[in-house]
C-alpha positions in Angstrom: -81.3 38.6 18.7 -84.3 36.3 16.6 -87.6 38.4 16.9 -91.1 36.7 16.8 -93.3 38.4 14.8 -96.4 39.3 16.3 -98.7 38.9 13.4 -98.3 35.6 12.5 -100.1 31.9 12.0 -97.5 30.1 13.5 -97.5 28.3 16.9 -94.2 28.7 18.7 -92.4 25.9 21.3 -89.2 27.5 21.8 -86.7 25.4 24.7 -84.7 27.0 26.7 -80.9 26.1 27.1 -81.5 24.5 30.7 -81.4 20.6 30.5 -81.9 19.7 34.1 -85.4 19.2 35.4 -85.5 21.9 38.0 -84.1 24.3 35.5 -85.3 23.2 32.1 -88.5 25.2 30.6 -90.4 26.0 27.6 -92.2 28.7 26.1 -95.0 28.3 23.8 -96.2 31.6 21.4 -99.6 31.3 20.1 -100.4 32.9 17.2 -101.4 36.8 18.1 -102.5 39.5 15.7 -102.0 43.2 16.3 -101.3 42.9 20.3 -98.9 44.9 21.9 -97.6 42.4 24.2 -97.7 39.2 24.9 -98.4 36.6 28.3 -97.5 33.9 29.5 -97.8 31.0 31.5 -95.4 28.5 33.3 -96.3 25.2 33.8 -93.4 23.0 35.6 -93.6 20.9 38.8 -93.0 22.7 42.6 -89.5 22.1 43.2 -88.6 24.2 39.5 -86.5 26.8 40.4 -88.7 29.1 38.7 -90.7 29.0 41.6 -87.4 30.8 43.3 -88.0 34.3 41.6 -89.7 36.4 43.4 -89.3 40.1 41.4 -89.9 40.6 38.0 -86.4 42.1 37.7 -85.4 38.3 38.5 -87.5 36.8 36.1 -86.8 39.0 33.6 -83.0 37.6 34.1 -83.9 34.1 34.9 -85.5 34.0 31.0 -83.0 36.2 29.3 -80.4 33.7 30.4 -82.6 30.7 30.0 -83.7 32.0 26.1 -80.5 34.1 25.2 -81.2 34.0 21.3 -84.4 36.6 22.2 -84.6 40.1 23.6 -86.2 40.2 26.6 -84.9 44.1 27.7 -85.4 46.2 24.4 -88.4 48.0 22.1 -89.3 44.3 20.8 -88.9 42.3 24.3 -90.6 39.3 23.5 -92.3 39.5 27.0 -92.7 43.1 28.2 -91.8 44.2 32.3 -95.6 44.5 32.7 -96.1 40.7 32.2 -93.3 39.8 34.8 -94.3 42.2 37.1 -98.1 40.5 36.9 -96.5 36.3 36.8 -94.1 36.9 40.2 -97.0 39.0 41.9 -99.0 35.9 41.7 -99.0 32.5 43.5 -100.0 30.3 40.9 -101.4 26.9 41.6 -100.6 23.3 41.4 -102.1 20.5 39.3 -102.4 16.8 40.8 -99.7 14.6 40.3 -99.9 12.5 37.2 -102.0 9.1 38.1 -100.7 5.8 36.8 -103.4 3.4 35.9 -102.2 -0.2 36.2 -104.4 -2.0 33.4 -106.0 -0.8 30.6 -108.7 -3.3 30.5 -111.0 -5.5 31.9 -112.6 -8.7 30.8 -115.1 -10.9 31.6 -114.3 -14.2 32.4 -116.1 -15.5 29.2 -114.7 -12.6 27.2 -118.0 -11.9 26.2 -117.6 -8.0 27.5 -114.8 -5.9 28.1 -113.3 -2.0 29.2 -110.6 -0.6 27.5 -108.6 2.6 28.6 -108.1 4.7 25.8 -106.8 8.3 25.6 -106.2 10.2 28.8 -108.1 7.4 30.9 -105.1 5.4 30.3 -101.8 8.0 29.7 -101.8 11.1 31.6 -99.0 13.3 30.9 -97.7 16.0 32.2 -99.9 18.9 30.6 -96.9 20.5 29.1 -95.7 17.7 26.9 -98.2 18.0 24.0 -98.4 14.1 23.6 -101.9 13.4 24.7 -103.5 13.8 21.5 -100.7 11.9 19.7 -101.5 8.8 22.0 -105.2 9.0 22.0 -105.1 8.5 18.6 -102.6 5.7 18.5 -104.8 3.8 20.9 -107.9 4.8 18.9 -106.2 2.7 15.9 -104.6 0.4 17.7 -108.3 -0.4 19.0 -109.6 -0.5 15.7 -107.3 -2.8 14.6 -107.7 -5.2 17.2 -111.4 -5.2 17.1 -111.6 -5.5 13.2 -109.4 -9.5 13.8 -110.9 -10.3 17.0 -114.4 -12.2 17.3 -114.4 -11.7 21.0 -114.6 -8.2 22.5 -112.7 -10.0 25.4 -109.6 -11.3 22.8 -109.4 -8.2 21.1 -109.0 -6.2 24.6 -106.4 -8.3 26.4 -104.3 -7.6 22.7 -105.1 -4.2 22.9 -103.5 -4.1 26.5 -100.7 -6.2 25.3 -100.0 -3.9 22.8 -100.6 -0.5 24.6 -99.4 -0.9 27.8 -95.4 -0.9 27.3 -96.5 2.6 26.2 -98.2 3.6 28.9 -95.9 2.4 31.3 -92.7 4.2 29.7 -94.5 7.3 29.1 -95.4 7.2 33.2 -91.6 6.1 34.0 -93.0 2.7 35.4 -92.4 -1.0 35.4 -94.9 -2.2 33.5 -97.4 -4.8 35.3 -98.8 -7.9 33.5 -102.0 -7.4 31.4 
């Protein structure tokens, strides 16, 4: 069995063996000093079949066969009885689907103003991903760039779009529209 240390600096994003979407799930450690046990939350869509177990028993096999490198039974159970007794007594909550945003910008039609989309406004992502960050800041340069070569705000957004939006789109799992 690999043990986490509990007094550590380093973040955690362990995967379990599921592939499948309705099986599939992830933990992620923060860093904790001197606790004696950890929590945790699950983040996954309604139909998971997480959302099956109903008795901590359960969930305490659902993980230890989901995550079978840690020790989820023993004196350094990564999770301890307590903490799936407290997750299957409760019945969580849903967040809105993701939104898809069908243009990133908006120009007027003598290019002499524009709104760009950057960040979240444009992606969303499911909250579990991590990637939010990672795109904010590629559309943050990406804006830069374009505005730096561009003498109208209204050029320098429709390239912006041009040059975003095939990311946007795959990241959402849509056909991309024209920009």
């Amino acid at each position: 069995m690999f043990e986490i240390p509990f007094d550590t600096e380093t973040f955690y994003v362990i995967r379990s063996i599921h592939k499948s979407p309705k099986m599939a799930i992830s933990l992620g450690l923060l860093p904790a000093r001197k606790a004696s046990t950890r929590t945790f939350n699950v983040i996954r869509l309604p139909n998971h079949d997480i959302w099956k177990v109903k008795t901590s028993e359960e969930m305490r096999e659902w993980f230890a066969k989901a995550f079978p490198r840690f020790d989820f039974y023993g004196e350094s159970a990564l999770v301890e009885e307590k903490e799936f007794e407290r997750f299957t007594q409760t019945e969580g909550l849903q967040l809105p689907p993701c939104q898809y945003c069908p243009g990133i910008c908006v120009v007027s039609p003598n290019s002499e103003a524009a709104v760009m989309l950057v960040g979240d406004a444009g992606h969303t992502f499911p909250p579990d991903l991590g990637e939010g960050v990672n795109s904010g800041l590629e559309d943050a340069l990406c804006l830069d760039q374009v505005l730096s070569k561009n003498e109208k705000i209204g050029d320098a957004a429709r390239e912006y779009a041009a040059q975003r939006a095939p990311e946007v789109c795959l990241t959402l799992g849509y056909s991309c529209l024209d920009v």
